[in-house]
C-alpha positions as CSV (number, residue, x, y, z in Angstrom):
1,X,-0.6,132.8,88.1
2,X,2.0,135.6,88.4
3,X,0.1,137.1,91.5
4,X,1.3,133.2,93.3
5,X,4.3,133.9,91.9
6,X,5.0,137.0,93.4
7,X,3.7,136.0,96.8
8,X,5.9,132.9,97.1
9,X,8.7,135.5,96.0
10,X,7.6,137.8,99.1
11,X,7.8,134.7,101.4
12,X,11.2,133.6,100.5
13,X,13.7,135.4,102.4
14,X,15.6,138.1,101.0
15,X,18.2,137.0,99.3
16,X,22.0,138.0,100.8
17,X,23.9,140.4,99.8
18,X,27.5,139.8,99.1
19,X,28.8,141.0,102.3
20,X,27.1,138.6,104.3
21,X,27.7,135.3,102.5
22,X,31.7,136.9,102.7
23,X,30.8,137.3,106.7
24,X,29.0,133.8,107.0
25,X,32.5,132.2,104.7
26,X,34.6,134.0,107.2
27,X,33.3,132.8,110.5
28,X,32.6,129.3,109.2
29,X,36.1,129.6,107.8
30,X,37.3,130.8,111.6
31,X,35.7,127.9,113.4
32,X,37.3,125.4,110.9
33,X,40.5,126.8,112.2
34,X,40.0,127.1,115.8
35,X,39.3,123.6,116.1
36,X,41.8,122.7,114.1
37,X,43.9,124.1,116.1
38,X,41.8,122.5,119.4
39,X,42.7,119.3,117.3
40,X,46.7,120.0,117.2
41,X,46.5,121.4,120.8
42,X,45.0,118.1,121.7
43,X,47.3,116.1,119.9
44,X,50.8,117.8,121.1
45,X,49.6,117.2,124.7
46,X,48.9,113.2,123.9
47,X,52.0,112.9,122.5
48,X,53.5,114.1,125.3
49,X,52.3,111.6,127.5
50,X,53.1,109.1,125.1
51,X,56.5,110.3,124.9
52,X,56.7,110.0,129.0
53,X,55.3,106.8,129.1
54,X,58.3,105.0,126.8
55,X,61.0,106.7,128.4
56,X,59.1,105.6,132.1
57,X,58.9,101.6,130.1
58,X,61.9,102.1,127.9
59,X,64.2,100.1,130.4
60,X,61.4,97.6,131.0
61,X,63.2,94.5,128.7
62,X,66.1,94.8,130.8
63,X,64.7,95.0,134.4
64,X,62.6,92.3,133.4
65,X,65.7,90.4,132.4
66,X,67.9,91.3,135.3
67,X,65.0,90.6,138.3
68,X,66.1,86.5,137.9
69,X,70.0,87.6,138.6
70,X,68.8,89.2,142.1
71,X,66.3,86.1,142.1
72,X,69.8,84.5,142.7
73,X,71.7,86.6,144.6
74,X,69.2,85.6,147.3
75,X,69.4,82.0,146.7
76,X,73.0,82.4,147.0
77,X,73.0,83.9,150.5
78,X,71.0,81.2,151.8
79,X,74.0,78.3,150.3
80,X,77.2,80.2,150.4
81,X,79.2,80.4,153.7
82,X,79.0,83.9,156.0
83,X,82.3,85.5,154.7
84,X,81.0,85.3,151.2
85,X,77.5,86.6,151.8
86,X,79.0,89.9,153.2
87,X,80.1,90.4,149.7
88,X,76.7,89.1,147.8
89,X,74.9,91.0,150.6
90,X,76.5,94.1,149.2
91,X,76.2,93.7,145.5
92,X,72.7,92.9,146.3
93,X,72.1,96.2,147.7
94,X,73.9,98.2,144.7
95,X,71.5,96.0,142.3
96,X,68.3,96.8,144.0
97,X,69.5,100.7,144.4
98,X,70.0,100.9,140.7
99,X,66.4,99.4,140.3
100,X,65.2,101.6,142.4
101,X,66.7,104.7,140.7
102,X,64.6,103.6,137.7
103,X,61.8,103.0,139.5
104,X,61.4,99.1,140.5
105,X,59.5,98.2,143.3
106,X,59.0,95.2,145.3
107,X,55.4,93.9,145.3
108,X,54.6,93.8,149.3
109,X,53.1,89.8,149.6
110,X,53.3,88.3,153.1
111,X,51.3,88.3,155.3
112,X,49.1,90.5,153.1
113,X,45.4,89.9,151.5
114,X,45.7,87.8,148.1
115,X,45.4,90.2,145.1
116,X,45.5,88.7,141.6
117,X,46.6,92.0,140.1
118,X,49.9,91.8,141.7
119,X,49.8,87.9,143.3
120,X,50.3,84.6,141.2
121,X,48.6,81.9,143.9
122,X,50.3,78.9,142.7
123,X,49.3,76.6,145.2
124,X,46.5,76.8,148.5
125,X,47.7,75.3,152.0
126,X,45.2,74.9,155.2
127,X,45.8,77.2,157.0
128,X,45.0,78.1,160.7
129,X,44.3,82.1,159.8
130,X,41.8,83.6,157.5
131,X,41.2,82.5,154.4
132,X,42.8,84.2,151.5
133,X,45.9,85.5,153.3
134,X,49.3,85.3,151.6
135,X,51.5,82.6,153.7
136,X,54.6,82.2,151.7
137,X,56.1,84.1,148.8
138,X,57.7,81.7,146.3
139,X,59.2,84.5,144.2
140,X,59.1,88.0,144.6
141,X,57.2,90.2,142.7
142,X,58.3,93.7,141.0
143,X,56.7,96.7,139.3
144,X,57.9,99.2,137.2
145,X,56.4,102.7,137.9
146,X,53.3,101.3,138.9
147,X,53.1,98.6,136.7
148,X,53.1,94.8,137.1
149,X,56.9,93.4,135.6
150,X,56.7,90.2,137.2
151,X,54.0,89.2,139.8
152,X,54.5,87.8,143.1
153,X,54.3,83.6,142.9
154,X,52.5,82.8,146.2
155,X,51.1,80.4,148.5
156,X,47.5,81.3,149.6
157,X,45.9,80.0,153.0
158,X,43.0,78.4,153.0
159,X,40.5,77.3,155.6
160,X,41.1,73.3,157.6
């Protein structure tokens, strides 16, 4: 019985001396760290981005709250008589420039192909061109450094 003994003995493997468990700690210890640090590497440059995006959508409340005032501005200018729309025409401008600044844009609707990313189709007319095709825009549409504020409210053609 103690010849098995010894022969299972031979076949385990030699046991390690102190050194190398200290060596196998070390670089198990070492790759713990490096992706640790991967790991905080990773997360500084996330919250970057998310810093970026809520300053870029920090303004978005107000924009959003400000689009109906130059909603009116343009009805105005239709009703009011030439004289005064010089003046509208111009505090238009300075509204829209401001918007701008920030990074408002207008959503491009007539006359273009129907998109329901940036298009709100509240109503289809017959229409003598292909089907699908913005005809009127009801309300202008905006985004805000690439995103959808407020969609365009449209009029879509539809075949007779």
């Amino acid at each position: 019985m103690t010849e098995e003994i010894e022969e299972i003995i031979k076949e385990l493997p030699p046991e390690k001396s102190e050194a190398e468990l200290l060596k196998e700690q070390l670089e198990e210890t070492k790759n713990r760290f490096l992706r640790a640090l991967a790991d905080f590497d990773n997360y500084k440059k996330r919250a970057v981005i998310d810093r970026d995006q809520f300053v870029q959508f920090a303004n978005e409340t107000i924009i959003s709250e400000l689009l109906p005032i130059l909603d009116g501005f343009g009805r105005a200018m239709e009703h009011a008589p030439e004289e005064v729309t010089k003046g509208i025409t111009l505090i238009r401008k300075q509204l829209e420039d401001i918007l701008k600044k920030h990074g408002v844009k207008e959503i491009e609707a007539l006359g273009k192909v129907y998109d329901p990313n940036v298009h709100e189709a509240i109503l289809q007319k017959e229409h003598s061109g292909p089907e699908g095709m913005i005809i009127e825009e009801m309300q202008k549409g905006y985004t805000l450094h690439g995103r959808v504020i407020r969609p365009s409210m449209v009029i879509v053609s539809k075949k007779k």
